[in-house]
C-alpha positions as CSV (number, residue, x, y, z in Angstrom):
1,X,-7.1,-19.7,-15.7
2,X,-8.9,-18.0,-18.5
3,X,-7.7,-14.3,-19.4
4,X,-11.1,-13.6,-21.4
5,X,-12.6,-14.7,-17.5
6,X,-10.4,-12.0,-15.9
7,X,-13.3,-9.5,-15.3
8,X,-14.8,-12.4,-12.5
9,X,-11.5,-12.6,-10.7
10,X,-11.7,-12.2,-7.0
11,X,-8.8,-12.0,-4.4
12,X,-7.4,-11.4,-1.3
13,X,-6.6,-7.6,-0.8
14,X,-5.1,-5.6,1.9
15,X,-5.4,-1.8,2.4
16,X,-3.0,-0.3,4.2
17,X,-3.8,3.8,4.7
18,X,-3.5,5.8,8.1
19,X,-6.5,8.0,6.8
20,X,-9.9,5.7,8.1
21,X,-11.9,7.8,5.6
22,X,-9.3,6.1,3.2
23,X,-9.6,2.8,3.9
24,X,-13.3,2.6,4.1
25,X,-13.7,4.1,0.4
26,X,-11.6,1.4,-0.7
27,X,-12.9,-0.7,1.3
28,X,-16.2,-1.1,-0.1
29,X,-14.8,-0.3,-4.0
30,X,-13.4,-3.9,-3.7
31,X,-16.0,-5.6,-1.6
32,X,-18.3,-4.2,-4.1
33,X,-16.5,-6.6,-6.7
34,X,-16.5,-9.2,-4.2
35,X,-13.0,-9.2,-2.9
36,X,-12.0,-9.7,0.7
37,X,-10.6,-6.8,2.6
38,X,-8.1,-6.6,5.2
39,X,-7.4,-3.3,6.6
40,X,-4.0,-1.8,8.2
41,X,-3.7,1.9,9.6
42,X,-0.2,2.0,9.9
43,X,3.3,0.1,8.9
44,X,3.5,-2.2,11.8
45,X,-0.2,-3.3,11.0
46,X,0.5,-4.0,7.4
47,X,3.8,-5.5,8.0
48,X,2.1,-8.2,10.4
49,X,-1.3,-8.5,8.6
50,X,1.1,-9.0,5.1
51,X,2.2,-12.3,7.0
52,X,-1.2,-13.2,8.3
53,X,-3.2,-12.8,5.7
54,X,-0.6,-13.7,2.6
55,X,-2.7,-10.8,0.2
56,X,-2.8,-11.5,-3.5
57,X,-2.8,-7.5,-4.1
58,X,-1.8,-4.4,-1.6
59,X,-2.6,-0.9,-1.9
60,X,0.0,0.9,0.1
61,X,0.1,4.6,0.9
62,X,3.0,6.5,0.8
63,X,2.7,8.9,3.4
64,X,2.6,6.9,6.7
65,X,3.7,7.6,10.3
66,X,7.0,6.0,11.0
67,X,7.9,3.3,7.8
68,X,6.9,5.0,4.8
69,X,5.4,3.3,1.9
70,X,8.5,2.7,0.1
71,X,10.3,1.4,3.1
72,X,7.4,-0.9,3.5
73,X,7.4,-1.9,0.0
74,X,11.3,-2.4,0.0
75,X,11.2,-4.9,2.5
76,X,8.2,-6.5,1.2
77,X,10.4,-7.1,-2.3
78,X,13.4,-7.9,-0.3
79,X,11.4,-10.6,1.1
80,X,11.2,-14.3,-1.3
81,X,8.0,-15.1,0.8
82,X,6.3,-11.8,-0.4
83,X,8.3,-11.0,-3.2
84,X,5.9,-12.1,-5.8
85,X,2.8,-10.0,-4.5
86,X,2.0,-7.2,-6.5
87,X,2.4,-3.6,-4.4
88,X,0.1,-0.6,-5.8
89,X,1.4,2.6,-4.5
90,X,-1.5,5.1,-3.7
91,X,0.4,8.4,-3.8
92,X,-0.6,12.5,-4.2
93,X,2.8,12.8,-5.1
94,X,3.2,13.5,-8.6
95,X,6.8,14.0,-9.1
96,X,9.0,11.7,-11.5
97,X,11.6,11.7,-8.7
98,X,8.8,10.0,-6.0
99,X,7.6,7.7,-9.1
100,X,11.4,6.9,-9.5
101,X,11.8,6.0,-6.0
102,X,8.4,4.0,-6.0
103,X,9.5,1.9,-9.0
104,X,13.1,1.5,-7.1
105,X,11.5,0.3,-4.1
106,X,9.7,-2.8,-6.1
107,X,6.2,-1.2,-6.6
108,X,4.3,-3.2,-9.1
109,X,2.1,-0.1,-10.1
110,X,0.5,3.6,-8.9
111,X,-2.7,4.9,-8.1
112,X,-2.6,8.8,-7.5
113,X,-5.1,10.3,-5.0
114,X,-7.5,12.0,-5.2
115,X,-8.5,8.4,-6.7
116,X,-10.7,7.3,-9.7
117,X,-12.5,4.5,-8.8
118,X,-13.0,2.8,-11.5
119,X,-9.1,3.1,-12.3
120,X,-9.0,1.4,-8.6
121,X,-11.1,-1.3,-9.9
122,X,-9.0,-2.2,-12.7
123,X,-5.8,-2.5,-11.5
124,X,-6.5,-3.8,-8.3
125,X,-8.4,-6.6,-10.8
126,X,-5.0,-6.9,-12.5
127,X,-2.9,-7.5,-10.0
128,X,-4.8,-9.7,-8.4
129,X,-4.9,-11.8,-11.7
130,X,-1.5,-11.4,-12.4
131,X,-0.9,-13.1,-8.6
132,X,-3.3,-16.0,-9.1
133,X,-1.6,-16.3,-12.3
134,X,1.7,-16.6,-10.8
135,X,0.6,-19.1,-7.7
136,X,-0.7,-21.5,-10.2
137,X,2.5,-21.2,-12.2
138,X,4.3,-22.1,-9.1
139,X,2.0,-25.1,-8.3
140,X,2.6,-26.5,-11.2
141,X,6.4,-25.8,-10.9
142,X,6.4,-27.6,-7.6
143,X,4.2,-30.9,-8.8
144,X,6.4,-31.0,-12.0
145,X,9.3,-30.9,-9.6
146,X,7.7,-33.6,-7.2
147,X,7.7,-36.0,-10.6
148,X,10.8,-35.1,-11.0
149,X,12.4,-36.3,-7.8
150,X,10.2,-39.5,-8.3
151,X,11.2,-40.1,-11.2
152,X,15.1,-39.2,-10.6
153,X,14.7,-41.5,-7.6
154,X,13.2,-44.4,-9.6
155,X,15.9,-44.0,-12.2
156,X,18.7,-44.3,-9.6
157,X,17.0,-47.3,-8.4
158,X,17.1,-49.3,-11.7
159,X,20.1,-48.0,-12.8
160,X,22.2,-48.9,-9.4
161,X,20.9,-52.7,-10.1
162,X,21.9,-52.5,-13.6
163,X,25.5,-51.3,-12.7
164,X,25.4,-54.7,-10.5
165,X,24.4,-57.0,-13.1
166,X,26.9,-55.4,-15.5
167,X,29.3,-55.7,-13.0
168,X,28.4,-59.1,-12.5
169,X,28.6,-60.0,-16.4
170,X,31.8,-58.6,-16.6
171,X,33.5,-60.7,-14.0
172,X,32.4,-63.7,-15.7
173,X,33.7,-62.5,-19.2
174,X,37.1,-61.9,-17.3
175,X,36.9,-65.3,-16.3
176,X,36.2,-66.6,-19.9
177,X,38.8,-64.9,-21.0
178,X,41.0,-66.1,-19.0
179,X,39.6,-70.0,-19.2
180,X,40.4,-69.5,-23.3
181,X,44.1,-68.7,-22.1
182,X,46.7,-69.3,-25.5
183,X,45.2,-72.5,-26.6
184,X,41.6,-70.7,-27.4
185,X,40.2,-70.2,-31.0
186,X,41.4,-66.9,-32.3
187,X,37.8,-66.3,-33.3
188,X,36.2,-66.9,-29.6
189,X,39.0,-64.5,-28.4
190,X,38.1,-61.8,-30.3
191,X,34.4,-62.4,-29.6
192,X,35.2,-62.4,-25.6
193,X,37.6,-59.6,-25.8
194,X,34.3,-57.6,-27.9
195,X,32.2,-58.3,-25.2
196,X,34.3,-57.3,-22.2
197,X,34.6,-53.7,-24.0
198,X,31.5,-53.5,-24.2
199,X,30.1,-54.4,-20.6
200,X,33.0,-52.2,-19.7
201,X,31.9,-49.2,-21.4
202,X,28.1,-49.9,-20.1
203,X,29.6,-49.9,-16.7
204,X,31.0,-46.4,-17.1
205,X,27.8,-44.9,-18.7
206,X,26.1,-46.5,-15.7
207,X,28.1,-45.0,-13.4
208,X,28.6,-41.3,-14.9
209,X,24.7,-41.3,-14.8
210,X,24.9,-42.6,-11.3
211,X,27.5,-40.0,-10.3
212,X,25.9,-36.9,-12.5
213,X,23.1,-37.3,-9.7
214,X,25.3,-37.3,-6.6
215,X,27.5,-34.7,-8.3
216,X,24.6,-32.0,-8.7
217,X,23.5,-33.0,-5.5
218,X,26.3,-32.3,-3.7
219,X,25.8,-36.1,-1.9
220,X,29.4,-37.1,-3.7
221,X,32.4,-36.7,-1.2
222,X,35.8,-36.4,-2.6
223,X,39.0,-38.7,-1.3
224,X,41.4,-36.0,-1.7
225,X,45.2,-37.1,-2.2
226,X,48.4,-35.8,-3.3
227,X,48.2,-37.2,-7.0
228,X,50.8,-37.2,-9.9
229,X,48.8,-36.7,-12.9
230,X,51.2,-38.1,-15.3
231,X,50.4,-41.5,-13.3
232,X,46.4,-40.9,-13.2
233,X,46.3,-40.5,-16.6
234,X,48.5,-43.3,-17.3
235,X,46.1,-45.7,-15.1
236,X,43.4,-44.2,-17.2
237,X,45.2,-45.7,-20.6
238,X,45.7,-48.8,-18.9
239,X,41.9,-49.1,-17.9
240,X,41.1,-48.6,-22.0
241,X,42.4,-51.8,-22.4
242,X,41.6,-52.9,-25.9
243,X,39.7,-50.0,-27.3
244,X,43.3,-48.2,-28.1
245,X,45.0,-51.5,-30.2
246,X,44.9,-49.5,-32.8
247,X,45.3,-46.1,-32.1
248,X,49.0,-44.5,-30.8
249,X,48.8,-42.5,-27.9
250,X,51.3,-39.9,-27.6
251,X,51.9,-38.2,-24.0
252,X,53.3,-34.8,-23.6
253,X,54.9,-33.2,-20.4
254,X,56.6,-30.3,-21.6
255,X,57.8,-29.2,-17.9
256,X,58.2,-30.2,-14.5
257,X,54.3,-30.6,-12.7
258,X,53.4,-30.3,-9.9
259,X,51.1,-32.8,-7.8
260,X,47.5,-31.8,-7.4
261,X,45.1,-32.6,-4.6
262,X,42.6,-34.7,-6.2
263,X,40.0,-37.3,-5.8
264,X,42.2,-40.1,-7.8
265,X,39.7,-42.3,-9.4
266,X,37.7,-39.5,-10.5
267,X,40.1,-37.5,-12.2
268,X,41.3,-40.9,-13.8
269,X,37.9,-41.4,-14.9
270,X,37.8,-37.8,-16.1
271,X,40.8,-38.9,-18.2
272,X,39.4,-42.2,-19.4
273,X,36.0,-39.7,-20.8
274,X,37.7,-37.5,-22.4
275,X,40.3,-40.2,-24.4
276,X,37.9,-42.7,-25.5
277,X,35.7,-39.4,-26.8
278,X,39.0,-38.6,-28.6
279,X,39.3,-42.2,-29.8
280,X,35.7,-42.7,-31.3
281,X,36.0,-39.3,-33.2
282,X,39.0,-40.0,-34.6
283,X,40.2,-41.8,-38.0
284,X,41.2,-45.5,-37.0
285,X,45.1,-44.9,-36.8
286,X,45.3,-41.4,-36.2
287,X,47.3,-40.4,-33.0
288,X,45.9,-39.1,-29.7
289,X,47.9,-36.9,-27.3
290,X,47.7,-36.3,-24.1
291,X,49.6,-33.2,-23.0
292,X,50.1,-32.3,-19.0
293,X,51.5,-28.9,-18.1
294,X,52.1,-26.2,-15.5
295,X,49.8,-23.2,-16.0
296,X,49.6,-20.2,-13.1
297,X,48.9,-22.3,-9.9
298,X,47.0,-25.2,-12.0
299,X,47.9,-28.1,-14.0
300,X,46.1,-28.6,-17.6
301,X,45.5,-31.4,-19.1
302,X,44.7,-31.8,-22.7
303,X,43.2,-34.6,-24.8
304,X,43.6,-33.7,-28.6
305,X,42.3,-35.5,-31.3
306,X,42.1,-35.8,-34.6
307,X,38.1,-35.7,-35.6
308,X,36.2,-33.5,-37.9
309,X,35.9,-30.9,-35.2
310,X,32.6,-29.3,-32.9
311,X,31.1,-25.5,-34.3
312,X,32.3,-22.8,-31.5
313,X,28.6,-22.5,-31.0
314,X,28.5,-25.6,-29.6
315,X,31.5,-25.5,-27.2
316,X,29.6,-25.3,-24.0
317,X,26.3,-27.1,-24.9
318,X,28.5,-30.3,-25.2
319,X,29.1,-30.0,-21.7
320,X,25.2,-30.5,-20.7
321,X,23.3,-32.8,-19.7
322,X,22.4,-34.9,-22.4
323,X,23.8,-32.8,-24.6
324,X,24.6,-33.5,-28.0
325,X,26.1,-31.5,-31.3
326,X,26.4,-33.2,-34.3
327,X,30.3,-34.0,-35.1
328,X,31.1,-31.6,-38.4
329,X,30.1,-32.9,-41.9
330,X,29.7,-36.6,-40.6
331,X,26.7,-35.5,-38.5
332,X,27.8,-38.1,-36.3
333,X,26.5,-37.2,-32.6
334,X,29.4,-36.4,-30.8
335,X,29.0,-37.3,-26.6
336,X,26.6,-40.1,-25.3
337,X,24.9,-37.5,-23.3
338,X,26.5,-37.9,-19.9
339,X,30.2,-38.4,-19.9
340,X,31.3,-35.3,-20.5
341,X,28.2,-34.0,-18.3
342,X,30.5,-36.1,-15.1
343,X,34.0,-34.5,-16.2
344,X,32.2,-31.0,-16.0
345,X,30.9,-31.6,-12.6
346,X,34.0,-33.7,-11.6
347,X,36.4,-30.8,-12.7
348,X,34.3,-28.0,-10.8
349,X,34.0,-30.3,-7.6
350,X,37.5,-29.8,-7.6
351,X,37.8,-26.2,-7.7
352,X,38.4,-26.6,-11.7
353,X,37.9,-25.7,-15.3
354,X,36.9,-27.6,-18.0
355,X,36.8,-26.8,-22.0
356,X,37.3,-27.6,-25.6
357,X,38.9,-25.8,-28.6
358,X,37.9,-26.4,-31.7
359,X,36.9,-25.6,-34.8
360,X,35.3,-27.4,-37.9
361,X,38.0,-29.5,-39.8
362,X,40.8,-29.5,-37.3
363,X,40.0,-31.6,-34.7
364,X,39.1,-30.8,-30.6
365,X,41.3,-30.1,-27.9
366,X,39.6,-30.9,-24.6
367,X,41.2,-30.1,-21.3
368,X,40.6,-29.3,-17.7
369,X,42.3,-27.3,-15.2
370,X,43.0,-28.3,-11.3
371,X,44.7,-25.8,-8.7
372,X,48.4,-27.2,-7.7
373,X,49.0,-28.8,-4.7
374,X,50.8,-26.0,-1.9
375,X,53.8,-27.3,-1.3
376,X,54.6,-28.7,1.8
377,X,56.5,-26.5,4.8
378,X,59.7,-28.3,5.9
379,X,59.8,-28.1,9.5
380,X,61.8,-25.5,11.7
């Protein structure tokens, strides 16, 4: 829709005016500039033909039997189905206090009686335009949305068959592995051992994007369990495998925890994230800990590594979907785009936090929160 085309713009308009003498002056101002005219002579009327007729403009006077204007406007904005269509009071009242309450009660614009007409022409034309504008911003909301949901749906599809083949891939990499045994060439070792990182990590970027999707769907139901999270985040390590060979992992439980009601293998792949993060932002050699503590009805748990560090600017965008910040001076991108997208949602499925301090030069603390399991009444 063209604005310089504005002045040809014809609508839907509804009058509503207890006055006939009113009604019929407006009346044929508009159909004059060809719009269509529907008529109410009191609040039920308008509140009825508003439904009926779904105006793309109203001009609504104040003083009415019964609802006044501004309780026929209020419920009008109150109301997402009618929300969006623009409401010109037509008012003799001339005080700032009844403009303030017109504005208050959602009204888009004023027209003050005794009326100029061609003011009634304009505005009516403008808020009519500013409607159509507004329905075809929402069409094209909705069909982008539509392709969306195809495409989402599509994406699923592939990526739920590639998880199978990986899965598949990596089975028979286990099996190699196993076939080389201790008489194997150190070489074909290393090469297997490559490969079987490798599938394993595609299987976990498969599945985060997977899981992101049921996750901000709500379609993802947790297996809640009493969980020690000094053992979850020891399964995690173990999962890593050969990815931390060369990197000392140094675990820290200051005090006594407390078990949390979690989802286990989603925490532990929470864990699993946010270490091998730690990991491929870190100098080869340099430490990671992993620190678990009681905190004010949670348990945090912290991942801290020893990488060039993220801008505070940045400390939330890393947790978007396909996020990414470059990582300090190296301008390395730090996150794939969706694993720390899954520990977000994971976390906040679970009633939890999630975060990251740091700063350039001294590395990034991530951690997340979960609320401590009550503990359990003996009985008697």
């Amino acid at each position: 829709m063209n604005p310089q085309n504005s002045a040809g713009i014809k609508g839907r308009v509804l009058v509503v005016d207890d006055e006939a003498y009113n009604r019929e002056l407006l009346r044929d101002l508009l159909e004059a500039q060809g719009h269509t005219v529907t008529e109410a002579a009191n609040s039920a009327e308008a509140l009825a033909l508003m439904a009926q007729t779904a105006p793309h403009a109203v001009l609504l006077d104040v003083m009415l039997p019964g609802l006044n204007g501004f309780e026929i406007c209020r419920r009008w904005k109150a109301d997402p189905a009618t929300a969006a269509i623009p409401v010109l009071l037509v008012t003799a009242l001339r005080e700032r206090e009844d403009r303030l309450q017109g504005i208050e009660a959602g009204a888009n614009d004023f027209l003050t009686k005794p009326i100029d007409t061609r003011e009634v022409v304009l505005r009516t034309r403008n808020a009519i335009y500013t409607k159509q504008l507004y329905d075809q911003v929402q069409a094209t909301l909705s069909q982008l949305q539509q392709a969306e949901r195809l495409r989402d749906n599509l994406t699923h599809m592939i990526v739920h068959d590639m998880r199978s083949l990986l899965t598949s891939v990596y089975g028979n990499l286990q099996l190699l592995d196993m076939g080389l045994g201790q008489s194997g060439a150190a070489s074909d070792k290393q090469s297997v051992a490559g490969a079987l990182t490798s599938s394993r990590t595609l299987i976990e970027m498969v599945s985060s994007l997977l899981d992101v999707s049921r996750l901000e769907a709500g379609q993802m139901p947790l297996r809640r369990e009493a969980c020690e999270l000094q053992q979850v985040a020891q399964a995690a390590v173990n999962l890593l495998g050969g990815l931390l060979h060369k990197t000392p992992l140094v675990f820290e439980t200051p005090a006594p925890v407390a078990p949390v009601s979690c989802d286990q293998g989603l925490i532990q792949r929470v864990i699993s994230n946010l270490v091998t993060n730690a990991v491929n932002y870190s100098p080869t050699g340099c430490p990671i800990t992993i620190a678990i503590q009681p905190l004010a009805g949670t348990v945090k748990v912290s991942v801290k590594d020893q990488g060039q560090g993220i801008s505070p600017e940045y400390h939330v965008k890393i947790f978007e979907k396909f996020g990414q910040v470059e990582n300090g001076r190296q301008g390395k991108a730090y996150s794939s785009g969706l694993g720390l997208t899954f520990c977000k949602l994971a976390v906040e499925a679970h009633g939890g936090h999630i975060g990251v301090d740091s700063a350039l030069g001294k590395g990034s603390t991530f951690w997340f929160t979960l609320p401590s399991e009550p503990p359990q009444l003996s009985p008697g």
